[in-house]
ChimeraX commands (.cxc) that place a marker at each C-alpha (Angstrom):
marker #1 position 58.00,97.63,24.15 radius 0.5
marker #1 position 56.85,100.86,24.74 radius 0.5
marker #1 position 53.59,102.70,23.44 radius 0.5
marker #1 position 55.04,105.00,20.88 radius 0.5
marker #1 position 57.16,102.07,19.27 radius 0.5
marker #1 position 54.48,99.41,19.29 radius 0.5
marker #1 position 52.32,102.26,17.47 radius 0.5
marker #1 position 54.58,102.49,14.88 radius 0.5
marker #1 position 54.82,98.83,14.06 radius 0.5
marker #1 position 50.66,98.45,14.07 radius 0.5
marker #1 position 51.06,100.77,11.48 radius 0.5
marker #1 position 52.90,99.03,8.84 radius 0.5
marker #1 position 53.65,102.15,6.59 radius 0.5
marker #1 position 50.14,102.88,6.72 radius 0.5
marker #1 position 48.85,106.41,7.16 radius 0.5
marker #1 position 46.94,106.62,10.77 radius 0.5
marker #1 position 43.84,108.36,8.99 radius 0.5
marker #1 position 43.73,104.87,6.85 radius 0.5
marker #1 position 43.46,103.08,10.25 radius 0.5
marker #1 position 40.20,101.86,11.75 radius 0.5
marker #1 position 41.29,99.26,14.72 radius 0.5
marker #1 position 43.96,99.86,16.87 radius 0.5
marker #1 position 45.13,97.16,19.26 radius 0.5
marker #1 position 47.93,98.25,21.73 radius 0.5
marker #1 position 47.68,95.41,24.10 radius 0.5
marker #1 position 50.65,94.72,26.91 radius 0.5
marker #1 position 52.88,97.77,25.64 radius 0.5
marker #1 position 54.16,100.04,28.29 radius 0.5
marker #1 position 52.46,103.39,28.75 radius 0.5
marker #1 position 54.82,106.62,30.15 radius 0.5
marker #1 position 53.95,107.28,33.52 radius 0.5
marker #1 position 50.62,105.80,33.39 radius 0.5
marker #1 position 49.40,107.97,30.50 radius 0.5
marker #1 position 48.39,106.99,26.75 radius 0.5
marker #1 position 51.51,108.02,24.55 radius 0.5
marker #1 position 51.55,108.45,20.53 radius 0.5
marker #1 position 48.16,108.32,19.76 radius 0.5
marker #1 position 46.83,111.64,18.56 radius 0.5
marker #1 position 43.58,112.91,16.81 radius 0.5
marker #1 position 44.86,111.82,12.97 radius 0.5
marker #1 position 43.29,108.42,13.31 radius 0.5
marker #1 position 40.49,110.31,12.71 radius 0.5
marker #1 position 38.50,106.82,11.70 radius 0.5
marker #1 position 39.59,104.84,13.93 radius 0.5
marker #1 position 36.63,102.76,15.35 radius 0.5
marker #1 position 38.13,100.04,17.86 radius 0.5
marker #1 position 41.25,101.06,20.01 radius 0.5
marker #1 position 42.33,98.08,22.35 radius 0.5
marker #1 position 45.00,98.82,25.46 radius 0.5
marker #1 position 44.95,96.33,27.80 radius 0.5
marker #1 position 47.03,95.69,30.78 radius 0.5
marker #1 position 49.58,98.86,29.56 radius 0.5
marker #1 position 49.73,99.99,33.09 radius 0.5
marker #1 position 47.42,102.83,32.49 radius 0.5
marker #1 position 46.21,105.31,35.35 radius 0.5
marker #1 position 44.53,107.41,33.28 radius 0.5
marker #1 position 42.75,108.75,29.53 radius 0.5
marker #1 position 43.50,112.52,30.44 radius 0.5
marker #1 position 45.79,111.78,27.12 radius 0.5
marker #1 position 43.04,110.33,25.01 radius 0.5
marker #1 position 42.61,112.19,21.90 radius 0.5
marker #1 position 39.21,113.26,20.29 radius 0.5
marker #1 position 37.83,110.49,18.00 radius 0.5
marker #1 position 34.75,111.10,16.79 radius 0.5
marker #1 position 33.83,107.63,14.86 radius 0.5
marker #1 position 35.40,105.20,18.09 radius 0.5
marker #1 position 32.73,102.99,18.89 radius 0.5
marker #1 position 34.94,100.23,21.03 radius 0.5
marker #1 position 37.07,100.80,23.78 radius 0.5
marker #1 position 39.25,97.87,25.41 radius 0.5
marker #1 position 40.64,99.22,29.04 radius 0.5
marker #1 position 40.83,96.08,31.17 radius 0.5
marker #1 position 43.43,95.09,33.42 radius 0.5
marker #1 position 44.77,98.84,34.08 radius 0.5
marker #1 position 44.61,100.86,37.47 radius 0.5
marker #1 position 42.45,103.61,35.89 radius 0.5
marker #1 position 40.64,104.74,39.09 radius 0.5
marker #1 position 38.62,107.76,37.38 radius 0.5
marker #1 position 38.98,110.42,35.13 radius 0.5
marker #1 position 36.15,108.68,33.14 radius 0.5
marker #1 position 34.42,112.77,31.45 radius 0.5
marker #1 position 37.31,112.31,29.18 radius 0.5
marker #1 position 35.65,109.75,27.45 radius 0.5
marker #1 position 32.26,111.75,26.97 radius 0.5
marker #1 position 34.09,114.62,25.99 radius 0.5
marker #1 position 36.81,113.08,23.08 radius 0.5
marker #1 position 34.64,109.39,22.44 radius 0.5
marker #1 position 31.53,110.87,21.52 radius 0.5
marker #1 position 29.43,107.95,19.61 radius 0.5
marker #1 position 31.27,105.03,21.51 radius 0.5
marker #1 position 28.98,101.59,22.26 radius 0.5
marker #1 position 31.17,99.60,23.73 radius 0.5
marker #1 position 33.58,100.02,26.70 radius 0.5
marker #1 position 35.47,97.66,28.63 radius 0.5
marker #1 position 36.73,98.71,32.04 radius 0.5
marker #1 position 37.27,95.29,34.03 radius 0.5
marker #1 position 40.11,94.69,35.89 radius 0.5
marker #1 position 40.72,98.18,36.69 radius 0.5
marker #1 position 40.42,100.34,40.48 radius 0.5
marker #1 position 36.50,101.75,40.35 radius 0.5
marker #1 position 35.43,101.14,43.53 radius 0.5
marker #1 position 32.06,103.69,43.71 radius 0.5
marker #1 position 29.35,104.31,40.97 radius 0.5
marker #1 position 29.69,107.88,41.31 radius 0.5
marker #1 position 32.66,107.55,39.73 radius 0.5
marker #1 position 31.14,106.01,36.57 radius 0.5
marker #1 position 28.47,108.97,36.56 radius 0.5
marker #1 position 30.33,111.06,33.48 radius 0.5
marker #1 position 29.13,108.02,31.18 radius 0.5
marker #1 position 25.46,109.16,31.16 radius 0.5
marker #1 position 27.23,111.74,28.46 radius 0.5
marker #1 position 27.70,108.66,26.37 radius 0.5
marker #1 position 23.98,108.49,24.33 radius 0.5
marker #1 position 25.21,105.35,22.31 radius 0.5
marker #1 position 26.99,103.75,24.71 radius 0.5
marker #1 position 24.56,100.41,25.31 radius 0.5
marker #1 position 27.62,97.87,26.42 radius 0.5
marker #1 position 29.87,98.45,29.64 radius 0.5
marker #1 position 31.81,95.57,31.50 radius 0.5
marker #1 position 33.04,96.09,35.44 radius 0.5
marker #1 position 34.03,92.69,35.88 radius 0.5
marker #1 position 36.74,92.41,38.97 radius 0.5
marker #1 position 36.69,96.22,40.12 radius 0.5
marker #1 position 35.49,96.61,43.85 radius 0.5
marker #1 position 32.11,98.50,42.41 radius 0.5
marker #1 position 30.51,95.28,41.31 radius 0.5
marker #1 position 30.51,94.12,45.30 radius 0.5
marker #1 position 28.31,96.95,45.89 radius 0.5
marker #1 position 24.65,96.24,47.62 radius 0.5
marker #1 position 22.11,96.54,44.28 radius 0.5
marker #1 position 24.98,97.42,42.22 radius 0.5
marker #1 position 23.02,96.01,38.97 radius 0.5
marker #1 position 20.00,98.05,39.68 radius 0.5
marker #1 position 22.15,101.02,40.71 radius 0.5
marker #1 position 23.79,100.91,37.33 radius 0.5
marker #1 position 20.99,100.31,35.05 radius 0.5
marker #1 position 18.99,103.13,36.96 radius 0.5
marker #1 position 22.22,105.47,36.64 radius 0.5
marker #1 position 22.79,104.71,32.88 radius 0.5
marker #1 position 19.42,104.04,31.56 radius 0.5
marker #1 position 21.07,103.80,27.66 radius 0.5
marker #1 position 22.76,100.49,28.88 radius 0.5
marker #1 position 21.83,97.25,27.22 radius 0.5
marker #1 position 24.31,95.25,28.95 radius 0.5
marker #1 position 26.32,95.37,32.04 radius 0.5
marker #1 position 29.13,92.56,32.55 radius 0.5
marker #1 position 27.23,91.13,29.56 radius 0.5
marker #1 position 23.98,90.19,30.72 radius 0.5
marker #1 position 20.76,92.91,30.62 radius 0.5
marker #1 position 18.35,93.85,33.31 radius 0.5
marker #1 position 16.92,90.66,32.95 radius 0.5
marker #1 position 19.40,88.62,33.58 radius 0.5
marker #1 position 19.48,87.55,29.74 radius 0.5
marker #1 position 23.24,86.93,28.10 radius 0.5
marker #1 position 24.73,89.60,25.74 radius 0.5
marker #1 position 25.13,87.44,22.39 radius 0.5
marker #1 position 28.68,86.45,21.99 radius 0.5
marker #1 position 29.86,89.27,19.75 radius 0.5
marker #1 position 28.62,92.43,17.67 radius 0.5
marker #1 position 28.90,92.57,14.21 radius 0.5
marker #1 position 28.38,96.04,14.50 radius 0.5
marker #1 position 31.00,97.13,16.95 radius 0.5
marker #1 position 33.71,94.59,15.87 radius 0.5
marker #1 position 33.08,95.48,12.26 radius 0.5
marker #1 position 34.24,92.08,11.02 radius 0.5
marker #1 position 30.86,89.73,11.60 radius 0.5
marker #1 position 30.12,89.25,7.73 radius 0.5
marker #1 position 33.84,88.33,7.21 radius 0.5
marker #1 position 33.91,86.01,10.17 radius 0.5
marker #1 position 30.76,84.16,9.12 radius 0.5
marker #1 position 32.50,83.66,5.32 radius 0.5
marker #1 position 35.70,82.35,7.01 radius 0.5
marker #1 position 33.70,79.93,9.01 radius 0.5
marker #1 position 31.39,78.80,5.73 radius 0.5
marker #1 position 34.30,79.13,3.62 radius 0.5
marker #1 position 36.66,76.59,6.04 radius 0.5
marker #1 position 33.32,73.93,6.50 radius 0.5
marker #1 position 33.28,74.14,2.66 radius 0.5
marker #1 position 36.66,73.14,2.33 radius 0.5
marker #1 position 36.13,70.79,4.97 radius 0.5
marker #1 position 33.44,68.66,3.23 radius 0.5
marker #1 position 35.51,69.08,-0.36 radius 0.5
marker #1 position 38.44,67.37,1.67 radius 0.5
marker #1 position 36.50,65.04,3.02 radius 0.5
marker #1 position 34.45,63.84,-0.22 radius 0.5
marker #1 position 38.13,63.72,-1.85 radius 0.5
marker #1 position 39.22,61.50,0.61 radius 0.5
marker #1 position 36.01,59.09,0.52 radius 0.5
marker #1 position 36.54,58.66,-3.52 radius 0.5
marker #1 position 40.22,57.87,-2.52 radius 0.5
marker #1 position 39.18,55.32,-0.54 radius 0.5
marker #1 position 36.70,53.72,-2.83 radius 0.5
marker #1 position 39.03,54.05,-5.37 radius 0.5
marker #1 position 41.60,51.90,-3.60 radius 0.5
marker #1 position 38.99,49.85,-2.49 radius 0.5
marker #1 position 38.09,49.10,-5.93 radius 0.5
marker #1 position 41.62,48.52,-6.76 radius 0.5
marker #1 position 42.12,46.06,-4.00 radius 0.5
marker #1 position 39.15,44.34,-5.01 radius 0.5
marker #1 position 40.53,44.01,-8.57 radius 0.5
marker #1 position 44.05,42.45,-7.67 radius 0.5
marker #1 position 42.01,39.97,-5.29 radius 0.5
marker #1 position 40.08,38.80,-8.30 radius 0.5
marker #1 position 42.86,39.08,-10.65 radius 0.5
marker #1 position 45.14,36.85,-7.70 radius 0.5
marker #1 position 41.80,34.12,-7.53 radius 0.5
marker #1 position 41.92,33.99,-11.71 radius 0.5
marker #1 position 45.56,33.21,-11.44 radius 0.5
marker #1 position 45.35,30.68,-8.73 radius 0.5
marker #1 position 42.21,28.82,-10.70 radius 0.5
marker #1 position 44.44,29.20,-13.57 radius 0.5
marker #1 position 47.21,27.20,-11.64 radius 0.5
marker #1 position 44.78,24.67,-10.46 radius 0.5
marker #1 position 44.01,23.54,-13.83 radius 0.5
marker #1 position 47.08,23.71,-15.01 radius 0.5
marker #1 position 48.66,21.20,-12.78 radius 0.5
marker #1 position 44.95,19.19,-13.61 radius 0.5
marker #1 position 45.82,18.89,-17.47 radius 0.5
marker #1 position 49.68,18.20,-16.12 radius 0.5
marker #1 position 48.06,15.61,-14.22 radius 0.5
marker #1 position 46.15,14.12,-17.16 radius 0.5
marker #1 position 48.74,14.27,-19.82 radius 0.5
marker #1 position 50.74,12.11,-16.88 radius 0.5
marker #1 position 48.55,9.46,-16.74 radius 0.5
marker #1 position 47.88,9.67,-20.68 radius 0.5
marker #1 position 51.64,8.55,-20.61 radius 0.5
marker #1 position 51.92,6.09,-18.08 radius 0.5
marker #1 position 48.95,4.07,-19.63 radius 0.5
marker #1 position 50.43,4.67,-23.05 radius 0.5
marker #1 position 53.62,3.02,-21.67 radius 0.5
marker #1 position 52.25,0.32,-20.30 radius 0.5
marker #1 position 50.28,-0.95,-23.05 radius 0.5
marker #1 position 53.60,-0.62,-24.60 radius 0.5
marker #1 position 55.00,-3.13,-22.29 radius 0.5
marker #1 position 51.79,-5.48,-22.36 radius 0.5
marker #1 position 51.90,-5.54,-26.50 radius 0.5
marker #1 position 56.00,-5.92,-26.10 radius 0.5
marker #1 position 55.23,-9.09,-23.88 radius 0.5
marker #1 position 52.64,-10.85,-25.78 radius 0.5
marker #1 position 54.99,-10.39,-28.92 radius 0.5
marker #1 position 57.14,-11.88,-27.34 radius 0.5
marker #1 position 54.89,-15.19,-25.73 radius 0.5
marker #1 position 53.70,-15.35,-29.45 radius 0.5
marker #1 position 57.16,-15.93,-30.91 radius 0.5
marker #1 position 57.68,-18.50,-27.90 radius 0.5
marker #1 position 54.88,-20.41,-29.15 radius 0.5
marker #1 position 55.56,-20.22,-32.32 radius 0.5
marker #1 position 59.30,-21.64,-31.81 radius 0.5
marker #1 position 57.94,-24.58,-30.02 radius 0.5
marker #1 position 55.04,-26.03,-32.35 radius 0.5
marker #1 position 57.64,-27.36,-35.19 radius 0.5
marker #1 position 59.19,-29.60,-32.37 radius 0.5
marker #1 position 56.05,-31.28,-31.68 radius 0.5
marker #1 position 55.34,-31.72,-34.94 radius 0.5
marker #1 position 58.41,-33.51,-35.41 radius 0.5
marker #1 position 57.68,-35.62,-32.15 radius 0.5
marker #1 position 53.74,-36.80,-33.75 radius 0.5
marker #1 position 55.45,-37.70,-37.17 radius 0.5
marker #1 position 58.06,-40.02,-35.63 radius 0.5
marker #1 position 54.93,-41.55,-33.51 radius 0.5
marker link #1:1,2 radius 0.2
marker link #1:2,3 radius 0.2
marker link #1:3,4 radius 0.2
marker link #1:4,5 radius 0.2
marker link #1:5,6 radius 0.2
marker link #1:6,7 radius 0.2
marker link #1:7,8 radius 0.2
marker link #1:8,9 radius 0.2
marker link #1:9,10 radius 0.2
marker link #1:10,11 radius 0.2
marker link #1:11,12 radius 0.2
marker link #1:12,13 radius 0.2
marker link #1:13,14 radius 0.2
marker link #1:14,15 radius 0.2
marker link #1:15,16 radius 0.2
marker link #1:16,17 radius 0.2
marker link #1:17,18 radius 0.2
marker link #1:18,19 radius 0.2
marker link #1:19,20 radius 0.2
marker link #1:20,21 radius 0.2
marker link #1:21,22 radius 0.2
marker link #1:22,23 radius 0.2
marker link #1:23,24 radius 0.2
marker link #1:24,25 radius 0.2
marker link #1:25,26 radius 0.2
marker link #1:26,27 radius 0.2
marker link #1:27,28 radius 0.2
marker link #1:28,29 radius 0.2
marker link #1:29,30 radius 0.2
marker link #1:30,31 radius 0.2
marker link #1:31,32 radius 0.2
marker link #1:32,33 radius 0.2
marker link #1:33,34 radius 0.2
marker link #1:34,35 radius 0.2
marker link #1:35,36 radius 0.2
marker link #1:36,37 radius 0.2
marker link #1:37,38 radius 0.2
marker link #1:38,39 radius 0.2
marker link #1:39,40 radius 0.2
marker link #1:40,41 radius 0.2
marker link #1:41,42 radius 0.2
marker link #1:42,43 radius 0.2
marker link #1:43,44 radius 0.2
marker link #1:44,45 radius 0.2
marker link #1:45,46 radius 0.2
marker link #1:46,47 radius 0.2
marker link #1:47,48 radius 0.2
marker link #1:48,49 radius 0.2
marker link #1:49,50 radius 0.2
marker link #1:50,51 radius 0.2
marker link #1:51,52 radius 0.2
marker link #1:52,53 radius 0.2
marker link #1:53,54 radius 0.2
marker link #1:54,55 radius 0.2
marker link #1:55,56 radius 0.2
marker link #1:56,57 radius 0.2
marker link #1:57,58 radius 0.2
marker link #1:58,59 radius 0.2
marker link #1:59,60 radius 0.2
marker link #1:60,61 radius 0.2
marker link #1:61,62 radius 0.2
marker link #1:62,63 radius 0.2
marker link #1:63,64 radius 0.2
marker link #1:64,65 radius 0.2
marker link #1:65,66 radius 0.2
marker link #1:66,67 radius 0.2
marker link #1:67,68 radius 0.2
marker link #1:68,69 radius 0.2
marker link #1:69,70 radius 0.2
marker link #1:70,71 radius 0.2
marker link #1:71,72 radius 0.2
marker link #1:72,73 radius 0.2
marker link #1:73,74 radius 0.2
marker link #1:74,75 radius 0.2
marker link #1:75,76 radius 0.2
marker link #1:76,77 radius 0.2
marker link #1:77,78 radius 0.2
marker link #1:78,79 radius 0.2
marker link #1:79,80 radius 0.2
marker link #1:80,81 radius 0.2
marker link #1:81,82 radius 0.2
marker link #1:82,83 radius 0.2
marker link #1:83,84 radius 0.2
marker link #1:84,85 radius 0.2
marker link #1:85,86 radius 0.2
marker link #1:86,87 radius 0.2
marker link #1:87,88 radius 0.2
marker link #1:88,89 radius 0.2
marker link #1:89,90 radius 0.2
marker link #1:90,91 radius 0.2
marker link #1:91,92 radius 0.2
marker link #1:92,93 radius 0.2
marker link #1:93,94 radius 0.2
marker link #1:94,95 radius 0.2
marker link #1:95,96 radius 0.2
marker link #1:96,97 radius 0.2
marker link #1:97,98 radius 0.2
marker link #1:98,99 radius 0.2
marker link #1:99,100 radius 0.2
marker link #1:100,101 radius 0.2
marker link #1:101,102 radius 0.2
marker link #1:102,103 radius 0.2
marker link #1:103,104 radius 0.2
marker link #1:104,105 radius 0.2
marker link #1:105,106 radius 0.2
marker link #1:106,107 radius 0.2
marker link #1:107,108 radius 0.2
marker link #1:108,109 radius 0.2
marker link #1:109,110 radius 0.2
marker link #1:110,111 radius 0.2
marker link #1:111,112 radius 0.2
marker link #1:112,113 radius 0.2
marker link #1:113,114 radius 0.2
marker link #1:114,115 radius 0.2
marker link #1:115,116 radius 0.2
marker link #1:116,117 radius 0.2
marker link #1:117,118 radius 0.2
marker link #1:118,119 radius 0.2
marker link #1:119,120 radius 0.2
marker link #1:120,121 radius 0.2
marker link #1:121,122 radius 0.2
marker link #1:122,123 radius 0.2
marker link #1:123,124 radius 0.2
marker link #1:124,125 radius 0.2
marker link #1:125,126 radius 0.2
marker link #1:126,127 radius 0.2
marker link #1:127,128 radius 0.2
marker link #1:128,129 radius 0.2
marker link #1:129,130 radius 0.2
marker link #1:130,131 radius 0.2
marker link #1:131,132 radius 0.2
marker link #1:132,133 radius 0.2
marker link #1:133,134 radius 0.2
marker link #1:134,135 radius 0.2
marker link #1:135,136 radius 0.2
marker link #1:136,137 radius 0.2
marker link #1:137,138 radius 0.2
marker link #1:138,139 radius 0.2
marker link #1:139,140 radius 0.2
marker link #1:140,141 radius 0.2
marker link #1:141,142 radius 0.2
marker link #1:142,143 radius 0.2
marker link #1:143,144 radius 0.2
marker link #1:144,145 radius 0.2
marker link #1:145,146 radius 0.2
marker link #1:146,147 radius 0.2
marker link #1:147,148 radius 0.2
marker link #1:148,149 radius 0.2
marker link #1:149,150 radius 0.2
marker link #1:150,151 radius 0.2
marker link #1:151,152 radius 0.2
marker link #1:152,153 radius 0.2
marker link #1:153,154 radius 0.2
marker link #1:154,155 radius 0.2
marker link #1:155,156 radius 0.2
marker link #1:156,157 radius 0.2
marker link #1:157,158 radius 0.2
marker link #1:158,159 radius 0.2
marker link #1:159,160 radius 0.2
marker link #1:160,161 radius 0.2
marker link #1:161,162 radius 0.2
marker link #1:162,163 radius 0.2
marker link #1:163,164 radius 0.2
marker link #1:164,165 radius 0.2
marker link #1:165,166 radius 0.2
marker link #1:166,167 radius 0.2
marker link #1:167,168 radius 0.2
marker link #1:168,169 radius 0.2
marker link #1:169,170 radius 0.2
marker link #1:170,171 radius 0.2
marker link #1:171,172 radius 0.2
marker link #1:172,173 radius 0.2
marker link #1:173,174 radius 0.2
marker link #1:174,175 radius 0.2
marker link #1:175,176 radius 0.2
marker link #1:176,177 radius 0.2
marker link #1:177,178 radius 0.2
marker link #1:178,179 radius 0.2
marker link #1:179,180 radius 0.2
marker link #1:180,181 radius 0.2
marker link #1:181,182 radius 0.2
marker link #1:182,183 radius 0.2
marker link #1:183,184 radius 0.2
marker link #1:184,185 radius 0.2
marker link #1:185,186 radius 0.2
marker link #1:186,187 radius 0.2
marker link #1:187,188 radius 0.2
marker link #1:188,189 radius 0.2
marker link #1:189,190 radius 0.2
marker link #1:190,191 radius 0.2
marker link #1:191,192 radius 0.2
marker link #1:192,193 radius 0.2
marker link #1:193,194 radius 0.2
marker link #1:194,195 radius 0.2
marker link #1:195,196 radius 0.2
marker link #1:196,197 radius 0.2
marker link #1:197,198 radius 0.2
marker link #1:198,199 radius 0.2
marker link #1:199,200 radius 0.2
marker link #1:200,201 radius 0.2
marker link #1:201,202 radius 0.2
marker link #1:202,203 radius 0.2
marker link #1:203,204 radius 0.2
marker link #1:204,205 radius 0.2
marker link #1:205,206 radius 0.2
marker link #1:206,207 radius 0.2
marker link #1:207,208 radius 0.2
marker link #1:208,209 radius 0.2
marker link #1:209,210 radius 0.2
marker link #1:210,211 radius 0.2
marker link #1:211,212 radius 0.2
marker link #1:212,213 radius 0.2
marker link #1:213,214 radius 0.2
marker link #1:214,215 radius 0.2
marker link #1:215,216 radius 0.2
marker link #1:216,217 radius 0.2
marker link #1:217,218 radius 0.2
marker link #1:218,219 radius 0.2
marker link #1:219,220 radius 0.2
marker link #1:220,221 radius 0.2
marker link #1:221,222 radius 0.2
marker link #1:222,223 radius 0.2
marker link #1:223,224 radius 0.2
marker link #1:224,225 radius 0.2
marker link #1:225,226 radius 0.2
marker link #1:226,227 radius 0.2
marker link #1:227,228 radius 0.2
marker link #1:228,229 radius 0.2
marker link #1:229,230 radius 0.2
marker link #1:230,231 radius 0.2
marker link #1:231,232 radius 0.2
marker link #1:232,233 radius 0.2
marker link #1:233,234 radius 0.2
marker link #1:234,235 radius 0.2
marker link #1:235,236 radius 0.2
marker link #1:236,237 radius 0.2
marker link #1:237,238 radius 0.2
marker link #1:238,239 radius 0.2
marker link #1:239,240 radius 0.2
marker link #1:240,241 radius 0.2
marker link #1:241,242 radius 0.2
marker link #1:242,243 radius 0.2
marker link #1:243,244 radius 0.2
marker link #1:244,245 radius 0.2
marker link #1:245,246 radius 0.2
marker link #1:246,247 radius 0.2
marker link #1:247,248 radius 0.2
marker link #1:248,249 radius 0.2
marker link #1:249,250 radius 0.2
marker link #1:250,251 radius 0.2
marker link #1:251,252 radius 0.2
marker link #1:252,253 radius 0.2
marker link #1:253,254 radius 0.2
marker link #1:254,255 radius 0.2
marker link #1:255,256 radius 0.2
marker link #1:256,257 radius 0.2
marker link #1:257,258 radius 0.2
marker link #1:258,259 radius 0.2
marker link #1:259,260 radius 0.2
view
C-alpha cells in the first residue's frame, strides 16, 4: 500500500488538524521520499514510518508540536537539518537501522534544544572508536543514546510524556488486574458453593442409607415377631391336641378298674 493511501485510511474521516499520532509503518514511500503528509496536521505529536523505504525527510513538512519521530529500518543516509528546521520541539528520534555511517553527519541535531532521546542502533556510526563519548560531547542536550545515558544507566522503558498515553496505560493495566481478582473471587464462591452443595447431597445420600438400614432392622424384627407368633401357634395347637388324647383315654381305664 502506498503512502498517500495508507494516509487516508489512518484517518478515518477525521480532519488531519484533529490528528495527534500518526503511524505509517511498512507503506511504500515514492521514490524514497515522504508522500501525503503536509503541514495541516498541525498537532500532530508522534509520526511513526518505519521500514517505508525512505532515503530521505527533504519532504517532511513543518510541525511545530512533533515531539516523536520513528525512522528505523530506512536507508536515510543524511539530510538530517531538515529535522531542526520543520521538527522544532522534538524529544525523541529514532534513526536505527538506517545508513549513518559518520557523526558529522548527525551534527544538524545540536539545532534540536529538546531533543534528550536518540537511538543509532545497527547503523555503521555506532562501530566508531569512542562513539558514546563522541556523541554525548557533540549533543550535550542528550539524555539517552541507544537508551542508556552517559553512565551507562537504562532509559526507563517508556515516556509518558512523549507517548502521551502513560496515564491511560497504567488504568488499562489496574483496570484488567481489577477485573482479574473480581473473576477470580467469583470463581472461588463458585467453588465453595458447589462444594457446599456436594457436601449436602453426601449427607442427604448417608441420611437415606441410615434410613435404609433401619428399615430393613424393623423388617427384620416384625419377621421374627411373626415367626415366634407362629410357632407358639403350633406349640398351643399341639398340646390341644395331647390334652384331648388324654382326655379320650381316661374313661377306658376307668372302665378297666370297675370291672377289677
Amino acid at each position: 500500500m502506498d503512502m498517500e493511501k495508507r494516509l487516508t485510511l489512518e484517518l478515518r474521516n477525521k480532519k488531519p488538524a484533529e490528528v495527534k499520532e500518526l503511524v505509517l509503518d511498512n507503506c511504500r514511500s515514492d521514490d524514497g521520499k515522504i508522500v501525503g503528509l503536509t503541514s495541516d496536521f498541525e498537532n500532530l505529536e508522534f509520526l511513526s514510518m518505519i521500514n517505508v523505504s525512505l532515503l530521505s525527510v527533504s519532504n517532511l513538512p513543518k510541525l511545530n508540536k512533533l515531539r516523536k519521530l520513528e525512522l528505523s529500518d530506512n536507508r536515510i543516509s543524511g539530510g538530517l537539518e531538515v529535522l531542526a528546521e520543520r521538527t522544532p520541539n522534538l524529544t525523541h528520534l529514532n534513526l536505527s537501522g538506517n545508513k549513518i555511517k559518520d557523526i558529522n553527519t548527525l551534527e544538524p541535531l545540536k539545532k534540536l534544544p529538546n531533543l534528550h532521546s536518540l537511538d543509532l542502533f545497527n547503523c555503521e556510526v555506532t562501530m566508531l572508536i569512542n562513539y558514546r563519548e563522541s556523541m554525548f560531547a557533540l549533543l550535550p542536550q542528550l539524555t539517552y543514546l541507544d537508551g542508556f545515558d552517559a553512565d551507562d544507566q537504562e532509559a526507563p522503558d517508556s515516556d509518558p510524556e512523549a507517548d502521551g498515553d502513560g496515564l491511560d496505560d497504567e488504568y488499562d493495566e489496574n483496570g484488567e488486574e481489577g477485573e482479574e481478582e473480581e473473576d477470580d473471587d467469583e470463581e472461588d464462591e463458585l467453588d465453595e458453593e458447589v462444594i457446599e452443595e456436594e457436601e449436602e447431597d453426601e449427607d442427604l445420600e448417608g441420611e437415606e442409607e441410615e434410613d435404609g438400614v433401619d428399615d430393613e432392622e424393623e423388617e427384620d424384627d416384625e419377621d421374627e415377631e411373626d415367626d415366634e407368633g407362629d410357632e407358639d401357634l403350633l406349640q398351643g395347637e399341639k398340646r390341644k391336641r395331647d390334652l384331648e388324647d388324654e382326655g379320650e383315654d381316661d374313661p377306658e381305664d376307668e372302665e378297666d378298674e370297675e370291672d377289677d
